[in-house]
Chimera marker file (.cmm) of the C-alpha trace (Angstrom):
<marker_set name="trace">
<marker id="1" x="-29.119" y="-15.513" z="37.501" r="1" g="1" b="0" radius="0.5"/>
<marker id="2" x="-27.257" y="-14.365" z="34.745" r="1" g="1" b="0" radius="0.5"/>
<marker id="3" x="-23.360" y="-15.727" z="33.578" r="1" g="1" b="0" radius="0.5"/>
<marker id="4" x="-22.307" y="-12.339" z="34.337" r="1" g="1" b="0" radius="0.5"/>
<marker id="5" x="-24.257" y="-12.259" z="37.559" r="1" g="1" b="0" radius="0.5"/>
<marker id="6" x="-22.935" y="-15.480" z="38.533" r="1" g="1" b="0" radius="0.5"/>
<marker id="7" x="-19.144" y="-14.397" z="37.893" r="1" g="1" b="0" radius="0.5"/>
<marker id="8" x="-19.417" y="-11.060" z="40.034" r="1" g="1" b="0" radius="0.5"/>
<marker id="9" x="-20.623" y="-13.103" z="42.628" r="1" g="1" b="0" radius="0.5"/>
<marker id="10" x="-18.135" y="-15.559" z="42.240" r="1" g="1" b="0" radius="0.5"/>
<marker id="11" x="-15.535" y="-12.892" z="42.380" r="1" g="1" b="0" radius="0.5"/>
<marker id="12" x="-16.816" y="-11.475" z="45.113" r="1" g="1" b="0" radius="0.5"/>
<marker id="13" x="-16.343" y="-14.349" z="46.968" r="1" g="1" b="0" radius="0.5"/>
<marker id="14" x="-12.646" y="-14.688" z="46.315" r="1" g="1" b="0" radius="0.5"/>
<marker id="15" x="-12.044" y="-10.522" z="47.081" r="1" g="1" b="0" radius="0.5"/>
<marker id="16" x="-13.886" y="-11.243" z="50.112" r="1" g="1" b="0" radius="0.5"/>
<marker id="17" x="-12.242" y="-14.491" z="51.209" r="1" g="1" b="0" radius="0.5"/>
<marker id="18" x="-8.698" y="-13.101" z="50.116" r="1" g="1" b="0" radius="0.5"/>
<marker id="19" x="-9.549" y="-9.874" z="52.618" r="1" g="1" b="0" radius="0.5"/>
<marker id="20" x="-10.432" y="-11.845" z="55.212" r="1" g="1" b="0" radius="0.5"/>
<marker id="21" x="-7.477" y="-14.217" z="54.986" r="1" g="1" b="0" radius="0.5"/>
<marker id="22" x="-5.324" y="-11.592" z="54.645" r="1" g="1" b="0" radius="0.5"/>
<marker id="23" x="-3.690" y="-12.626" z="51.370" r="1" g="1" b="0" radius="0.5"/>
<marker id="24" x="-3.512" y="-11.184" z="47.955" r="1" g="1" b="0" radius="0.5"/>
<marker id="25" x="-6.678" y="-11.476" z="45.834" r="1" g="1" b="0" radius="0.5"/>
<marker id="26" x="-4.918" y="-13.148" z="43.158" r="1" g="1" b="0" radius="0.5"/>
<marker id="27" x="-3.213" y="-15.939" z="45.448" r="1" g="1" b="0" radius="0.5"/>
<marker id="28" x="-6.862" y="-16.902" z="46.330" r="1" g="1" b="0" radius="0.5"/>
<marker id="29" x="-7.715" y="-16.451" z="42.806" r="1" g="1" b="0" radius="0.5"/>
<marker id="30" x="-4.843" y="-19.003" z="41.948" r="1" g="1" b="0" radius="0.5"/>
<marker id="31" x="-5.984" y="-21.272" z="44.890" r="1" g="1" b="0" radius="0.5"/>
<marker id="32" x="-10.072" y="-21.133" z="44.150" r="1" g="1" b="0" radius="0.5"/>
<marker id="33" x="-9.090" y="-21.560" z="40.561" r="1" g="1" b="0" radius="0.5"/>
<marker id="34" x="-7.924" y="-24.962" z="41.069" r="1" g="1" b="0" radius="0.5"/>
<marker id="35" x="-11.420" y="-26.180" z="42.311" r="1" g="1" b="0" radius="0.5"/>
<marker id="36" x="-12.538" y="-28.704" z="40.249" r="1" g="1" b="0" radius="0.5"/>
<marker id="37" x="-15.675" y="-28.551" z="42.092" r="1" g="1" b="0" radius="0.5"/>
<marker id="38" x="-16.336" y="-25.257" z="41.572" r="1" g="1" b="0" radius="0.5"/>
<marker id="39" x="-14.960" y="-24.013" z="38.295" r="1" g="1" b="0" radius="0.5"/>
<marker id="40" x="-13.268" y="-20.203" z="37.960" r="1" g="1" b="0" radius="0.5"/>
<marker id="41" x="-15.832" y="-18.275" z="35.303" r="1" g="1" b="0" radius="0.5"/>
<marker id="42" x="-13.049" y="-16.257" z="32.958" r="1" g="1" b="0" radius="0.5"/>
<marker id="43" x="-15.133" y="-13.108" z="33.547" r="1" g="1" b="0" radius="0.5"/>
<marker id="44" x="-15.039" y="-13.668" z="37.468" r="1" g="1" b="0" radius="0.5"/>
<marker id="45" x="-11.174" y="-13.900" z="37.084" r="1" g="1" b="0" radius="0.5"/>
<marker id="46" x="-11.001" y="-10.884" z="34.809" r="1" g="1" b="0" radius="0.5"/>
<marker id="47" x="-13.000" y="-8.766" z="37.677" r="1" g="1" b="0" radius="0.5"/>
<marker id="48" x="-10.795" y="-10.273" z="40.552" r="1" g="1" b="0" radius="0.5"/>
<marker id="49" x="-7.291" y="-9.360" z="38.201" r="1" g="1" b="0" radius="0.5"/>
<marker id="50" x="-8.490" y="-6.008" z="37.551" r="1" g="1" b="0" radius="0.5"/>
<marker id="51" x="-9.508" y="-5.145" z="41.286" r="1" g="1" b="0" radius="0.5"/>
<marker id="52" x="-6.238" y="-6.158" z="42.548" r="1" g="1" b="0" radius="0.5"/>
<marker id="53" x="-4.377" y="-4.539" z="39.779" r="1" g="1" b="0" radius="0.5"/>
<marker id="54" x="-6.645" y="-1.151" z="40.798" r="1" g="1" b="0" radius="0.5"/>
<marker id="55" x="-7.240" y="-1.821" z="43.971" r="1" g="1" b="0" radius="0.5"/>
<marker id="56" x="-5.527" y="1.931" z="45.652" r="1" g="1" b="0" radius="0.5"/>
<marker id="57" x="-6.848" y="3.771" z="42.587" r="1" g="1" b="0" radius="0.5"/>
<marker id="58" x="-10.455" y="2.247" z="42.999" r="1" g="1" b="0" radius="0.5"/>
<marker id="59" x="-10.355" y="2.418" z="47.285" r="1" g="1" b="0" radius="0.5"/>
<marker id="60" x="-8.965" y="5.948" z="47.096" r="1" g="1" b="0" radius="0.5"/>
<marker id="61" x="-11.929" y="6.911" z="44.698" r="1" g="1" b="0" radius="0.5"/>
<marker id="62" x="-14.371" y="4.642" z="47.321" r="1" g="1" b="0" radius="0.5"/>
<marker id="63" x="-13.132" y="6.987" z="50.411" r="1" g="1" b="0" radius="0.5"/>
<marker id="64" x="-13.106" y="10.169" z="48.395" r="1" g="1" b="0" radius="0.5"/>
<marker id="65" x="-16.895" y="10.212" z="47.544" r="1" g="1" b="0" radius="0.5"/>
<marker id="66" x="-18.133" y="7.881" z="50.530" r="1" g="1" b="0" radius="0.5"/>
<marker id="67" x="-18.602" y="11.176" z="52.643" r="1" g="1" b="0" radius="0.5"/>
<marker id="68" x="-17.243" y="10.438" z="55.791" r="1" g="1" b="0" radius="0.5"/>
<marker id="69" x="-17.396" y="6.552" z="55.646" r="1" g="1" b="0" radius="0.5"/>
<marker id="70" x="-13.757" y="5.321" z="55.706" r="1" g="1" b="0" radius="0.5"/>
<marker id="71" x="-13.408" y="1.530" z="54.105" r="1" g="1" b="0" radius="0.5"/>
<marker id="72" x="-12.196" y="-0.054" z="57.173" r="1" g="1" b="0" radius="0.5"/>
<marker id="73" x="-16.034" y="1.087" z="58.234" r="1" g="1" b="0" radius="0.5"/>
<marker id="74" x="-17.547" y="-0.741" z="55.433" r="1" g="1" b="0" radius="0.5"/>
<marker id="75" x="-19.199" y="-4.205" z="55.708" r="1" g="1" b="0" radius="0.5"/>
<marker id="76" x="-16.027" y="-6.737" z="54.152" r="1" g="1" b="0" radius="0.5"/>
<marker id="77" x="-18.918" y="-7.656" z="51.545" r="1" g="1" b="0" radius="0.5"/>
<marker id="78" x="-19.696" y="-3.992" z="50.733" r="1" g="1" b="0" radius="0.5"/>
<marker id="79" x="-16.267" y="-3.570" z="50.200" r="1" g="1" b="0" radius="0.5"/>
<marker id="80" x="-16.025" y="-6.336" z="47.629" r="1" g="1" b="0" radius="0.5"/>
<marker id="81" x="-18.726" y="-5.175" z="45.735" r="1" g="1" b="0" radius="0.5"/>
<marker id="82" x="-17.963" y="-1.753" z="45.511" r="1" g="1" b="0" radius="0.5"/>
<marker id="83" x="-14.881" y="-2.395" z="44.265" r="1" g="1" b="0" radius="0.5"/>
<marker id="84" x="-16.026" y="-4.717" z="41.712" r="1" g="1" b="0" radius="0.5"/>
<marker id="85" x="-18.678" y="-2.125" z="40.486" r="1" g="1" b="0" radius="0.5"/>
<marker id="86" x="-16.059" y="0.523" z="40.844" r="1" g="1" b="0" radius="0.5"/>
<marker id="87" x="-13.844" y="-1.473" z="38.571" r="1" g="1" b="0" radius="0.5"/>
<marker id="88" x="-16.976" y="-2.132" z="36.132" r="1" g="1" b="0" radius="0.5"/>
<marker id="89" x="-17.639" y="1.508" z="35.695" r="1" g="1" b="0" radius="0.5"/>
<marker id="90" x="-13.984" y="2.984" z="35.659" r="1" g="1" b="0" radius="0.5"/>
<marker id="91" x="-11.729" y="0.154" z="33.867" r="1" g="1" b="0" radius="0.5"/>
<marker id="92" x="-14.490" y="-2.056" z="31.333" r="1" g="1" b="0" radius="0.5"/>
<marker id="93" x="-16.350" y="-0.793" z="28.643" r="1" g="1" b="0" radius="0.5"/>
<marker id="94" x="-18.120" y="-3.639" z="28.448" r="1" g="1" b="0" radius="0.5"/>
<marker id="95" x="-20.275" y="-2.879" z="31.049" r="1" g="1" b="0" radius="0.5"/>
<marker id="96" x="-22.790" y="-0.203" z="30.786" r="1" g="1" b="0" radius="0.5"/>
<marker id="97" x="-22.154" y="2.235" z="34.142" r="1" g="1" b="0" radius="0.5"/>
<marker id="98" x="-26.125" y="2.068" z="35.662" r="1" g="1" b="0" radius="0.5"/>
<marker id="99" x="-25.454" y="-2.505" z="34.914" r="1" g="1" b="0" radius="0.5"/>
<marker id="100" x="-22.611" y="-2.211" z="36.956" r="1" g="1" b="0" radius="0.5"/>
<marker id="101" x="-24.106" y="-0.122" z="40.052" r="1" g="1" b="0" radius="0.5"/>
<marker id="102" x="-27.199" y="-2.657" z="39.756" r="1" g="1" b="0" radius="0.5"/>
<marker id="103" x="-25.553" y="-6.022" z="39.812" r="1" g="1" b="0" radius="0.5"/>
<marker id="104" x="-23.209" y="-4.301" z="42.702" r="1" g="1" b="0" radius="0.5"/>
<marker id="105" x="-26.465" y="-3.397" z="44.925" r="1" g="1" b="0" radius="0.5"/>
<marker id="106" x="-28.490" y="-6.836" z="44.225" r="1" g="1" b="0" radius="0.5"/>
<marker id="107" x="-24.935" y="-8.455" z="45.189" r="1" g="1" b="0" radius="0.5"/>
<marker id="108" x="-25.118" y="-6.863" z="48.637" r="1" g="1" b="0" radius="0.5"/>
<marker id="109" x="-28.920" y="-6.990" z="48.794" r="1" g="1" b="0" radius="0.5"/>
<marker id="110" x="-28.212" y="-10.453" z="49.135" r="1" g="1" b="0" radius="0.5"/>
<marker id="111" x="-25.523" y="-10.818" z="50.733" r="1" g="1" b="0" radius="0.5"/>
<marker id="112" x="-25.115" y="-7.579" z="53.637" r="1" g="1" b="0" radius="0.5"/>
<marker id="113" x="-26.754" y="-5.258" z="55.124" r="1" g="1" b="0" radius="0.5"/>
<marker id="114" x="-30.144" y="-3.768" z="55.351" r="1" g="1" b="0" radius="0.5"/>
<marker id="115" x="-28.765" y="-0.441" z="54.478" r="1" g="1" b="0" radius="0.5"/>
<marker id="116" x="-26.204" y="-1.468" z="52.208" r="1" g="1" b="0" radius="0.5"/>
<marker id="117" x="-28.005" y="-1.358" z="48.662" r="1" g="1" b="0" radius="0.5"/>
<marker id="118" x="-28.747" y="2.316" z="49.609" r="1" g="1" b="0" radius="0.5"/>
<marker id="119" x="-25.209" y="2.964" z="50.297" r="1" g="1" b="0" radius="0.5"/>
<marker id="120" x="-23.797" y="0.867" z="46.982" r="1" g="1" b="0" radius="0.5"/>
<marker id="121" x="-26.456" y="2.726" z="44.864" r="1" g="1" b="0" radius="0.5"/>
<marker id="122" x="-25.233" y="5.973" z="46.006" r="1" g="1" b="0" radius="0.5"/>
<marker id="123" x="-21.664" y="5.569" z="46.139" r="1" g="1" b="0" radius="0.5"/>
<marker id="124" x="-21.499" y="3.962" z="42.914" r="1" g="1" b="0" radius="0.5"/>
<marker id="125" x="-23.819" y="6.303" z="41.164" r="1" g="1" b="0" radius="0.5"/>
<marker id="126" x="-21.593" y="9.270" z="42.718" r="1" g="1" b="0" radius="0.5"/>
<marker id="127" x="-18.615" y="7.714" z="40.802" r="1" g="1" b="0" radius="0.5"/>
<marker id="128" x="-20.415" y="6.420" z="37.842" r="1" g="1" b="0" radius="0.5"/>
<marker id="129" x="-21.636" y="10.544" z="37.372" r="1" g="1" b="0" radius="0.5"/>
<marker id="130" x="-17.532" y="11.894" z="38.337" r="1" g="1" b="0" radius="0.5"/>
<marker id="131" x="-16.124" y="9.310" z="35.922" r="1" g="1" b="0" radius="0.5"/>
<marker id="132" x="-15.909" y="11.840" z="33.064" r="1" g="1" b="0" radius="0.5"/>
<marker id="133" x="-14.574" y="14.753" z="35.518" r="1" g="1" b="0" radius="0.5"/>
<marker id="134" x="-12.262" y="11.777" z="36.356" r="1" g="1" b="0" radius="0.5"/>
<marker id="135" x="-10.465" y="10.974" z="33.617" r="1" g="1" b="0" radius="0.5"/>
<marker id="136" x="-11.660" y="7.586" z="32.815" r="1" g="1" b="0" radius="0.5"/>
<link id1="1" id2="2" r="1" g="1" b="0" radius="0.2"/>
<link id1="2" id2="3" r="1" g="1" b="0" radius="0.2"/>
<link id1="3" id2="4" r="1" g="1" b="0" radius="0.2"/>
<link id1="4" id2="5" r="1" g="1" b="0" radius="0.2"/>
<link id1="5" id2="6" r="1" g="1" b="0" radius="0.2"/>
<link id1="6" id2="7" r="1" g="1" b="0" radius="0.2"/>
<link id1="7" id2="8" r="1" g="1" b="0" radius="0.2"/>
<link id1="8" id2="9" r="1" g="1" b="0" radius="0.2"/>
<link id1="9" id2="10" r="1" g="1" b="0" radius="0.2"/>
<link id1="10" id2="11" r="1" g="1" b="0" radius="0.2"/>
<link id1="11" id2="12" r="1" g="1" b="0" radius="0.2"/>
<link id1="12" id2="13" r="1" g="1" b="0" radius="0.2"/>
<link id1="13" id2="14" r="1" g="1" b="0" radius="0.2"/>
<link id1="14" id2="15" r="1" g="1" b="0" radius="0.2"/>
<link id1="15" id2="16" r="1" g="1" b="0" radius="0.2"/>
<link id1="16" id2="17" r="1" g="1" b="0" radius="0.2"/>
<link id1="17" id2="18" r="1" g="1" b="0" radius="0.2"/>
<link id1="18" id2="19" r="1" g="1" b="0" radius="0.2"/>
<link id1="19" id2="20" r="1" g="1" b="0" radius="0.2"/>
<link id1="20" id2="21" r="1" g="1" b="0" radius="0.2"/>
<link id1="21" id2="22" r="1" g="1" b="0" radius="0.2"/>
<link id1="22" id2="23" r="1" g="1" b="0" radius="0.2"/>
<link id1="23" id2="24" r="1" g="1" b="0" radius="0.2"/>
<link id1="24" id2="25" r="1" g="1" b="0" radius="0.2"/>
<link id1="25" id2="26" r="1" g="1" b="0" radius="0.2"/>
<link id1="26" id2="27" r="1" g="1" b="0" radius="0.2"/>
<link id1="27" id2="28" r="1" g="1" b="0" radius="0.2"/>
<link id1="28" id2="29" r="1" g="1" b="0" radius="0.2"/>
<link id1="29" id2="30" r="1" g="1" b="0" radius="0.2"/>
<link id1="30" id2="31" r="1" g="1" b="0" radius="0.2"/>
<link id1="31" id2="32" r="1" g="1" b="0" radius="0.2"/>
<link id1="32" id2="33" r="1" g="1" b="0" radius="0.2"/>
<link id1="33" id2="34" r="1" g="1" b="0" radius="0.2"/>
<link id1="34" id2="35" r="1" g="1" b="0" radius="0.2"/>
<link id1="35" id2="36" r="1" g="1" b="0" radius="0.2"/>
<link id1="36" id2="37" r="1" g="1" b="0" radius="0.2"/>
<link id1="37" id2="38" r="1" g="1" b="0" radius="0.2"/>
<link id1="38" id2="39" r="1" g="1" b="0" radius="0.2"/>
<link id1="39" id2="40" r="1" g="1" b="0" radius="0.2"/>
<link id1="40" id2="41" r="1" g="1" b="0" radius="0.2"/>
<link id1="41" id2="42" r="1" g="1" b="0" radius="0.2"/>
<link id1="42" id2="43" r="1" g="1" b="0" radius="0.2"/>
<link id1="43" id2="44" r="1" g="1" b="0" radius="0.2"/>
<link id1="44" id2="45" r="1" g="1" b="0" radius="0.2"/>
<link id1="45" id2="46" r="1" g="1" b="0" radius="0.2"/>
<link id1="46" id2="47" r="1" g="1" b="0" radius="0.2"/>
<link id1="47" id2="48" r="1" g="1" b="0" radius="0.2"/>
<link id1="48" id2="49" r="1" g="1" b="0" radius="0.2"/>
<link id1="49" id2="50" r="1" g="1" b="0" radius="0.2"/>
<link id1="50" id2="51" r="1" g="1" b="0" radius="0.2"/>
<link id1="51" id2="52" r="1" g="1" b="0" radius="0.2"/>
<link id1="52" id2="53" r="1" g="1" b="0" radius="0.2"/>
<link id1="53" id2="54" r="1" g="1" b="0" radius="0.2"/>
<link id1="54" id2="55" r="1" g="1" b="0" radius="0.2"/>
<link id1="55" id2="56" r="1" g="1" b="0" radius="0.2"/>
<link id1="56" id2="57" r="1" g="1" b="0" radius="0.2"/>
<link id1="57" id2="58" r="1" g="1" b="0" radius="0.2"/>
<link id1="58" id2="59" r="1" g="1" b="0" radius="0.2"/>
<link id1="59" id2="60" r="1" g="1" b="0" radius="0.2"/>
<link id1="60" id2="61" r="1" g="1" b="0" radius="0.2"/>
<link id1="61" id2="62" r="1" g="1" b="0" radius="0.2"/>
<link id1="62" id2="63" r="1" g="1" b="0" radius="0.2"/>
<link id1="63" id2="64" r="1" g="1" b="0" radius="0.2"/>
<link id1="64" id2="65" r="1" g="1" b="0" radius="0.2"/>
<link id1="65" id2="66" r="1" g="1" b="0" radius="0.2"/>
<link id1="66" id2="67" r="1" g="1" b="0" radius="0.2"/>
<link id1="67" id2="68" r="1" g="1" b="0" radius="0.2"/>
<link id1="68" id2="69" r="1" g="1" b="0" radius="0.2"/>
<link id1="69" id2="70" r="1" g="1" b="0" radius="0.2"/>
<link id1="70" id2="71" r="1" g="1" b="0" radius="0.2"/>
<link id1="71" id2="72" r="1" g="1" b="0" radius="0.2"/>
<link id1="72" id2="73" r="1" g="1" b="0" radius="0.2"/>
<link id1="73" id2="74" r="1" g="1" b="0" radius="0.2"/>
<link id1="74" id2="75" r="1" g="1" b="0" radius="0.2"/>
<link id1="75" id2="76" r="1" g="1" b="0" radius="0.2"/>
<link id1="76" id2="77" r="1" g="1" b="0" radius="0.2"/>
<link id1="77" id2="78" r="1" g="1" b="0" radius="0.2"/>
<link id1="78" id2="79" r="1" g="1" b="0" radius="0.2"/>
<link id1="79" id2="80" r="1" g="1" b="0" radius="0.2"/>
<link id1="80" id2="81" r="1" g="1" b="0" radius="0.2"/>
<link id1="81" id2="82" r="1" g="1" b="0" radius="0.2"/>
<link id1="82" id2="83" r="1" g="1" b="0" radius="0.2"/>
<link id1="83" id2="84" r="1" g="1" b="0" radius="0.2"/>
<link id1="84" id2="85" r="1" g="1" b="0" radius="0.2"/>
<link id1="85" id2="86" r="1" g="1" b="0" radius="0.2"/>
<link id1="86" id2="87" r="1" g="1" b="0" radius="0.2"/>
<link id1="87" id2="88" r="1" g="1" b="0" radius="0.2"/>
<link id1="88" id2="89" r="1" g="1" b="0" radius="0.2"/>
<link id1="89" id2="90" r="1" g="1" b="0" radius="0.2"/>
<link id1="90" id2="91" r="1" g="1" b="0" radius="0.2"/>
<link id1="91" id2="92" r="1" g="1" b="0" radius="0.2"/>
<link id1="92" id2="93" r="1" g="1" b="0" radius="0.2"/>
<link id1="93" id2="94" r="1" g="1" b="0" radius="0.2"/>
<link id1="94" id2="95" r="1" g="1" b="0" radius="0.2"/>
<link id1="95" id2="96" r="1" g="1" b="0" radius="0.2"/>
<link id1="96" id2="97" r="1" g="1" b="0" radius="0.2"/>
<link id1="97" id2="98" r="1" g="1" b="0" radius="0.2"/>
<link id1="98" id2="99" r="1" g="1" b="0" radius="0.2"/>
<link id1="99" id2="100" r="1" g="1" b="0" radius="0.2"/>
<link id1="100" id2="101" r="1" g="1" b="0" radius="0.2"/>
<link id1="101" id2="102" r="1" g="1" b="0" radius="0.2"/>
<link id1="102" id2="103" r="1" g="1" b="0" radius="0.2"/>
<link id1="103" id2="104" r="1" g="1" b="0" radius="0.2"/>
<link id1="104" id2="105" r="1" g="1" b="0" radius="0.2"/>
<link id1="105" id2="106" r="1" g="1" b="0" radius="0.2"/>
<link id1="106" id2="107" r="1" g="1" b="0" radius="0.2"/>
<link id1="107" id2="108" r="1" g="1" b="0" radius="0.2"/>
<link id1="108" id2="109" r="1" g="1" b="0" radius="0.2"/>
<link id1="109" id2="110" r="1" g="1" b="0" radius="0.2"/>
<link id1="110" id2="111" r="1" g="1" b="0" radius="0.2"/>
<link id1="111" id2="112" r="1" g="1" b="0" radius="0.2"/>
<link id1="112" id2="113" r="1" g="1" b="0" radius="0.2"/>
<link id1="113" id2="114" r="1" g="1" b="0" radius="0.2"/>
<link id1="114" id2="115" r="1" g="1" b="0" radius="0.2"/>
<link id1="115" id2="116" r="1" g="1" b="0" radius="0.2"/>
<link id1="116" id2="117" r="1" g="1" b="0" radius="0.2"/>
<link id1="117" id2="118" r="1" g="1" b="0" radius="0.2"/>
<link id1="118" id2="119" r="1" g="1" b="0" radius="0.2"/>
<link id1="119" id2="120" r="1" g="1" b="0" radius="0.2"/>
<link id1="120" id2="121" r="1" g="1" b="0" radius="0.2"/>
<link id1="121" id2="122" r="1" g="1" b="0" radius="0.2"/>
<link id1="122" id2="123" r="1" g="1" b="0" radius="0.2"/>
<link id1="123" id2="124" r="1" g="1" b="0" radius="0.2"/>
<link id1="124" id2="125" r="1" g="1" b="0" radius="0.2"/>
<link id1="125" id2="126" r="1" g="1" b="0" radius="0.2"/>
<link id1="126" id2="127" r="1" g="1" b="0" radius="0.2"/>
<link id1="127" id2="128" r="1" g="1" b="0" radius="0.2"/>
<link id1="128" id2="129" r="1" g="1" b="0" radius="0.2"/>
<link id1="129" id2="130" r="1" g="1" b="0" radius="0.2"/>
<link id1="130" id2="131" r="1" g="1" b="0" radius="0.2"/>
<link id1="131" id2="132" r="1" g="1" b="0" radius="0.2"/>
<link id1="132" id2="133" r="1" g="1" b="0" radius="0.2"/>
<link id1="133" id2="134" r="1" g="1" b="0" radius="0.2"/>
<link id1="134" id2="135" r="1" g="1" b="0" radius="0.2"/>
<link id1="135" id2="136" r="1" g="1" b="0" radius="0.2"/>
</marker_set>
């Protein structure tokens, strides 16, 4: 697994545990930061700071093209990942769009459901093809 890889996942994890905690992303970012144990990757800080910073932008987008599928629906994990991938494809040009909806689905291939990589993959491919209708 890639350093990239490694810091979505790791990102994940912190969105995730944050959600389920019910505490800000970046208060869990502070706290799992602090792990000497388990040292915070700068990219998987960058991707946990820009979800929270786009977090109604990104979940409005999310509900909008999820056809029927409100968030509170979605798997906690899928949730995660889709908004890191949304965040990927929207906010960082450092990330090529199709990268972003692939590490998203092998996150959740992994780590969900059965049926989530088919979700991610579509969801994230609807937004990746809207993005220039979008504005970003």
């Amino acid at each position: 697994m890639g350093a990239r890889s490694k810091s979505r996942k790791r990102a994940l994890d912190v969105l995730y545990e944050a959600e389920q905690r019910g505490i800000a992303p970046l208060s869990m970012l502070e706290t799992r930061s602090s792990d000497a144990d388990y040292p915070m990757r700068e990219y998987s800080a960058e991707l946990v700071r820009g979800v929270a910073s786009h977090t109604d932008e990104i979940d409005e987008l999310l509900e909008t093209y999820s056809q029927g599928w409100p968030l509170t629906r979605m798997p906690a994990v899928d949730r995660a990942a889709l908004r890191i991938g949304a965040w990927e494809i929207l906010f960082n040009d450092d990330v090529d769009g199709p990268v972003a909806v692939d590490e998203a689905v092998d996150l959740v291939r992994k780590l969900s459901t059965d049926d989530s990589p088919g979700f991610v993959s579509g969801l994230l491919g609807r937004i990746l093809d809207m993005k220039p209708s979008l504005g970003y």
